[in-house]
N, C-alpha and C positions, 0 to 999 in steps of 0.2 A: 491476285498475285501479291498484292500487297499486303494482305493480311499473314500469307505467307511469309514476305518477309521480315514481318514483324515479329510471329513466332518465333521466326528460326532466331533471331538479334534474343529474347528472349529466353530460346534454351540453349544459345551460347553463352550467356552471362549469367546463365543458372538459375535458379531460382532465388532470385535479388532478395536477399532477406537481410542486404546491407541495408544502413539508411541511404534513404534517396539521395542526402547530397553526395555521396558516393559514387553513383549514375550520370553522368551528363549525355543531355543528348543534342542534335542537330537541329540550330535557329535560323541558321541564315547562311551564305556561301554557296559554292558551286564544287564538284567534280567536274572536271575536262579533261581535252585530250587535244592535242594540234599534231599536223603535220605537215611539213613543208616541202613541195615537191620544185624542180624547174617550172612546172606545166600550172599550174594551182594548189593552193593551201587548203588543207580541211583541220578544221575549227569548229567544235561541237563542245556544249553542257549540258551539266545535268545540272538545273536549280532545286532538284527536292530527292538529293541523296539521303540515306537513312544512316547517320552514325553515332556510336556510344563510346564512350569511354569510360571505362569501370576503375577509378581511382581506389579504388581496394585491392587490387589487384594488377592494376596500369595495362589491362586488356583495351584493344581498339577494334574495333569493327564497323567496315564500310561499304555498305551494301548498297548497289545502284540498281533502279529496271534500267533497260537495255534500249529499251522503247521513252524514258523519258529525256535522254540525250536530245538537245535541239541543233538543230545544224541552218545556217544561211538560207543554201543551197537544200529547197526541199528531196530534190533528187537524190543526192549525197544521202541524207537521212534516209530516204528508201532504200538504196542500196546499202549503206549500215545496217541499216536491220532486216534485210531480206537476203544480202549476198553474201554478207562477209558476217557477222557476229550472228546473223538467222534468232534474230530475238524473240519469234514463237515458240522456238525450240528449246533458247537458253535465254531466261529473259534477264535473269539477273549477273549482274558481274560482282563478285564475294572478295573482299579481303580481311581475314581477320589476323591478330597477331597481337607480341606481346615485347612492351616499351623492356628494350635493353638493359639499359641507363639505370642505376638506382637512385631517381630524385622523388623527391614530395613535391607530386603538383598540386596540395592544398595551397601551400606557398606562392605568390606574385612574385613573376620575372619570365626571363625569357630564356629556355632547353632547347638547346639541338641534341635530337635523340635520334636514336636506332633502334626500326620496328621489327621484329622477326617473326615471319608469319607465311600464312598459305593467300595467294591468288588465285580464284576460280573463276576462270572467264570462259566462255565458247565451249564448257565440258571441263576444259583442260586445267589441273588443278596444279601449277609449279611455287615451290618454296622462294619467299623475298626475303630479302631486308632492306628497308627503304629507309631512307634518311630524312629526317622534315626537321621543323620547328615548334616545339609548342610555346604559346604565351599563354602565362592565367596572369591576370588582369580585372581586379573589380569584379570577380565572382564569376567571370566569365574566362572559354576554353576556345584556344585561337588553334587548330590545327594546318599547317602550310606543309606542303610538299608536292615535290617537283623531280619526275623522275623518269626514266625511258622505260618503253615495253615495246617487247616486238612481237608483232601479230603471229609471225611464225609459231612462237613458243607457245599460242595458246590454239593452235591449229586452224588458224584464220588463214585462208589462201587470198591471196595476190595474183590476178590470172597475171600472165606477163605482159598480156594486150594494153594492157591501162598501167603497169610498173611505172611508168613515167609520170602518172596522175596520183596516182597512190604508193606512198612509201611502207614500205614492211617495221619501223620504228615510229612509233609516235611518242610523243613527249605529255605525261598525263600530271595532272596538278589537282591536288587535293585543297582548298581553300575555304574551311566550313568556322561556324563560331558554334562553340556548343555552352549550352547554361544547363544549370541545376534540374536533373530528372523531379518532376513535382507529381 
């Protein structure tokens, strides 16, 4: 599956026949997700999200498997990927999209932008705009954001038995450092 998602980041960004520094990709950081209910909180990452930024074009794409989210609560992780997101089925969660803002992030400092793009989670494919931060910094690319999704929107059911244990919004945080495609 991975291999998959490597292709597809690849014929999303076309056939890179930019220079590489053009390209940055995913060094270190996390995708997550929390949610806080009366009952208990669920708290999962993903340490080895797949993302690029194509600085020729200020395209983003952030591909997670479905199956590499870790969670405290092993149980919680089985029921994530057996009940509610069914990650044999849909392993991966997509968002791809394209920086608003007209800056050059060859340049060091710090942009708060607006992403506009497609989320494909659980099948269910709905139009975003997400709001983060980027920092370049020393040849390196800070990606931050912090934003609500609701499992509704991507056909993820909430039996009502457990509503009180699991919230239908979670709060997802994108926090990756990307360097120079080589």
């Amino acid at each position: 599956m991975k291999k998959f998602s490597i292709l597809f980041t690849i014929a999303l960004f076309g056939c890179i026949s930019y220079a590489n520094a053009q390209v940055y990709k995913y060094s270190s950081g996390s995708v997550s997700f929390f949610s806080k209910t009366s009952m208990e909180d669920i708290d999962a990452h993903n340490p080895t999200p797949n993302v690029l930024i194509n600085l020729a074009n200020n395209t983003i794409a952030v591909i997670t498997q479905n199956m590499d989210f870790k969670f405290q609560n092993k149980l919680m992780e089985e029921h994530y990927n057996e009940k509610y997101v069914e990650s044999e089925k849909y392993p991966m969660a997509v968002f791809t999209g394209k920086i608003i803002e007209n800056i050059d992030l060859n340049k060091d400092g710090v942009y708060t932008v607006n992403v506009a793009g497609k989320m494909k989670l659980h099948g269910v494919e709905k139009e975003r705009t997400i709001t983060g931060t980027i920092t370049v910094k020393n040849g390196q690319i800070q990606l931050f954001s912090k934003f609500a999704m609701k499992c509704s929107d991507h056909n993820i059911t909430i039996p009502s038995l457990i509503g009180a244990k699991v919230s239908d919004t979670v709060d997802a945080t994108v926090d990756v450092i990307l360097v120079a495609k080589k």
